[in-house]
C-alpha positions in Angstrom: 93.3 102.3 83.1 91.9 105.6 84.4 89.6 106.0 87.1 88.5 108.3 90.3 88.8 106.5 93.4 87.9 108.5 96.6 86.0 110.7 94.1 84.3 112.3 97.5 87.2 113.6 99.0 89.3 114.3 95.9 87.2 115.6 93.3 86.1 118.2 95.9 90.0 119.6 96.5 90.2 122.0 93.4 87.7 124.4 95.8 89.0 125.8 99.2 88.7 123.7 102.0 88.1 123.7 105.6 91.0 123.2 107.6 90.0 119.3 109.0 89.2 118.6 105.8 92.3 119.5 103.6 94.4 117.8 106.9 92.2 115.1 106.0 92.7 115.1 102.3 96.2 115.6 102.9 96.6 112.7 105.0 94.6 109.6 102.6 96.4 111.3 99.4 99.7 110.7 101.6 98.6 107.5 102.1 97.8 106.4 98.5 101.3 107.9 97.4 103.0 105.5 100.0 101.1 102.4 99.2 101.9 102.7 95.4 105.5 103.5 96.3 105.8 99.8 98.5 103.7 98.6 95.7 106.4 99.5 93.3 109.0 97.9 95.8 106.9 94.6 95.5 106.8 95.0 92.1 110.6 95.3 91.4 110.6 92.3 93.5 107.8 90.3 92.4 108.4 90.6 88.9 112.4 90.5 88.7 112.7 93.7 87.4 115.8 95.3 86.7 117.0 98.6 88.7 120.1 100.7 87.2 119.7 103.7 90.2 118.8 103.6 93.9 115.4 101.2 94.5 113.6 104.0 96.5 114.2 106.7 93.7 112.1 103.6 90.8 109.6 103.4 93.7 108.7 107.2 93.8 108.6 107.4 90.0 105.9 104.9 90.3 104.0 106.4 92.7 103.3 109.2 90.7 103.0 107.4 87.5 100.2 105.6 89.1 98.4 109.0 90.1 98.7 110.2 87.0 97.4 107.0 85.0 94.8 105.9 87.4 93.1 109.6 88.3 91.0 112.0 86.2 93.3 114.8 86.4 91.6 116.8 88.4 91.7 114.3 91.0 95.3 113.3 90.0 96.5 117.2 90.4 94.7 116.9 93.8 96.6 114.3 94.8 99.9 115.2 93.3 99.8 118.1 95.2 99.2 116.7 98.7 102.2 114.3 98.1 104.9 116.3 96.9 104.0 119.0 99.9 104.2 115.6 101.8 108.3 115.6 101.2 108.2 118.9 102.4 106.4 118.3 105.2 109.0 115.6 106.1 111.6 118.3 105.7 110.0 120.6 107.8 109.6 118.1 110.3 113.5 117.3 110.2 114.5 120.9 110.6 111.9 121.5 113.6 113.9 118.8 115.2 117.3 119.9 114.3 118.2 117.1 112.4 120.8 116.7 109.7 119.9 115.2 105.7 121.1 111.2 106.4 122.9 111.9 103.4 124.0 108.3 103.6 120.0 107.1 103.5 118.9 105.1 101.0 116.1 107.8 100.6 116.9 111.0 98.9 116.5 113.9 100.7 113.1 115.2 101.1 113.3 118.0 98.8 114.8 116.5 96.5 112.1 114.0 96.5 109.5 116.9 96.2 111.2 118.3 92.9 111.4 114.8 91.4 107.6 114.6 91.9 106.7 117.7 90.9 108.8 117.3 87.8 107.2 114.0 86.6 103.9 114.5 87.2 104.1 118.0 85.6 106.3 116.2 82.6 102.9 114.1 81.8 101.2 117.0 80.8 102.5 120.2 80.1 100.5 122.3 78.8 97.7 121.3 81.0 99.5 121.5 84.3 101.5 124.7 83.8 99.6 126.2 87.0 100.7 123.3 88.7 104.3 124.0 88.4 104.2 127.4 89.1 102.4 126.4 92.2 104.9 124.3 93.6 107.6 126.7 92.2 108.9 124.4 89.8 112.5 126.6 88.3 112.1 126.6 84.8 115.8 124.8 84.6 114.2 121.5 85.7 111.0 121.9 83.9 112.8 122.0 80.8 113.5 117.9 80.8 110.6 117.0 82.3 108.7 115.8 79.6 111.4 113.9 78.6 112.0 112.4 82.5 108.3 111.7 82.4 108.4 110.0 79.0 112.0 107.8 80.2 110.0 106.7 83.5 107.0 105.6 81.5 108.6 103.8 79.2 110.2 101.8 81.6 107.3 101.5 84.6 104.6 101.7 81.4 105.8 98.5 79.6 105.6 96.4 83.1 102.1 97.9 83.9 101.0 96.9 80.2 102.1 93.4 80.3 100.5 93.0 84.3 97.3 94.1 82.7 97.8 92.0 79.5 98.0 88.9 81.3 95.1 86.0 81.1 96.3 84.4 84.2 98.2 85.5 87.4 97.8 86.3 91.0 96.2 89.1 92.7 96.9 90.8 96.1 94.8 89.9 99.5 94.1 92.5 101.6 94.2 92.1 105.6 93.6 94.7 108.3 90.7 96.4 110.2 88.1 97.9 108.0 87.2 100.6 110.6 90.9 102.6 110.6 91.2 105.4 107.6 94.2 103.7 106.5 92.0 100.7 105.7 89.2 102.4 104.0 91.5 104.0 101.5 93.8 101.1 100.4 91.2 98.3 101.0 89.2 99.6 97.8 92.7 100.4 96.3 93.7 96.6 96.5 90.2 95.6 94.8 90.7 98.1 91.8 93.9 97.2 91.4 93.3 93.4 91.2 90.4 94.0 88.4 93.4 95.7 86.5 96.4 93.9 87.0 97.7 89.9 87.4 100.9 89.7 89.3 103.4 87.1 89.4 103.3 86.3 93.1 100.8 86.5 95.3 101.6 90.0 97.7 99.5 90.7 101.2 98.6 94.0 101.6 98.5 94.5 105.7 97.3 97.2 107.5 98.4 96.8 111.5 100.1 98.3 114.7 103.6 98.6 113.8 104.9 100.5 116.9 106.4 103.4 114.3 105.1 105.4 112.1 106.2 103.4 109.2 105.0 101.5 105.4 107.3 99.1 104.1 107.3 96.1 101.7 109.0 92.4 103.0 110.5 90.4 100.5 110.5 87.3 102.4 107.0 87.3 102.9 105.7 89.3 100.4 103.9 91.8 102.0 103.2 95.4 101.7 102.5 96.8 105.6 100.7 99.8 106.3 101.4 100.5 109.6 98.4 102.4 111.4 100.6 104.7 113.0 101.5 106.8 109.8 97.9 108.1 109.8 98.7 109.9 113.0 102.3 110.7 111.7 100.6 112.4 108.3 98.3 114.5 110.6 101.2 115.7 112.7 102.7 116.7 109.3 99.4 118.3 107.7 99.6 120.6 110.7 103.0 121.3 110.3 102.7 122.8 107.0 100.0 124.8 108.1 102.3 126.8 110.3 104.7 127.0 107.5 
């Protein structure tokens, strides 16, 4: 279950980049990351899956599970990358305006968010992504455990993926939404890889439309994943944020 989707864009991000185009690379690894994340809300849904923590922490672990398993690693260090500096983008953003952590969120805070993705997706591999971690200043008192945090979360998220993909019958997702936006382009060929791989239990709509907020979420009474078109311009705003940083 290993592929390299968006291999134009990604596989070119190990070599410096132009400023529009690492904004731009930024912005549809961002993209990915969040549509795997409501995909993993779907799935904890869709497939009555236990959850002993908070729902949004099981939904980040599979977001990078999924870059790891489904990218070359080249392309997956690309995109690991781009969304952990996406968390810390958000935090940026929230000190820029002033704000306080919502410590009662159901979200994490924003840095810790970054560490837990750098720590998993580093856990995967060790050896091989020791640059990786040093990059994103991983302290060596977390990187410790995260081989074993990595192996915990794929055991759990692993076992579900393995029976999905096991399966002889089954649903698959639909996709809806303009294929002209960038949000489309990337998750429209994301939705058709996917269903080559996996049956699901349900049938889930993946929708890409207005929203009026910058926004992705996952509905459980109609089963859909929503991509709102307004996070593309929200994930711009942040690439140029951390450019200034």
């Amino acid at each position: 279950m290993n592929r390299s989707l968006l291999a134009v864009v990604i596989a070119g991000l190990a070599a410096p980049l132009a400023a529009g185009e690492a904004e731009e690379a930024f912005v549809e690894a961002n993209i990915l990351g969040i549509f795997y994340h409501e995909l993993g809300h779907a799935l904890i849904d869709t497939e009555a899956l236990p959850v002993f923590a908070q729902e949004e922490d099981a939904a980040d672990v599979f977001s990078i599970l999924l870059v790891d398993a489904l990218y070359e690693d080249e392309a997956a260090q690309s995109i690991a990358y781009d969304v952990a500096d996406g968390f810390l983008g958000e935090a940026a953003l929230r000190d820029e305006h002033q704000s306080d952590v919502a410590w009662w969120d159901v979200h994490g805070p924003d840095e810790q968010r970054f560490y837990n993705t750098v720590c998993l997706f580093y856990g995967a591999d060790p050896e091989a992504r020791e640059a990786f971690a040093a990059d994103m200043d991983l302290p060596q008192e977390r990187a410790d455990y995260c081989y074993e945090e990595f192996s915990q979360a794929y055991d759990s998220w692993g076992a579900v993926l393995d029976d999905m993909a096991e399966r002889t019958s089954g649903h698959t997702m639909i996709f809806s939404g303009n294929d002209t936006t960038l949000t489309a382009q990337i998750i429209a060929p994301e939705v058709a890889a996917l269903n080559e791989e996996l049956r699901f239990s349900q049938p889930i709509t993946v929708k890409v439309e207005a929203c009026n907020e910058a926004n992705a979420f996952y509905d459980p009474e109609t089963l859909e994943i929503i991509m709102c078109l307004e996070f593309e311009e929200h994930l711009f705003d942040l690439a140029a944020l951390l450019e200034t940083q």
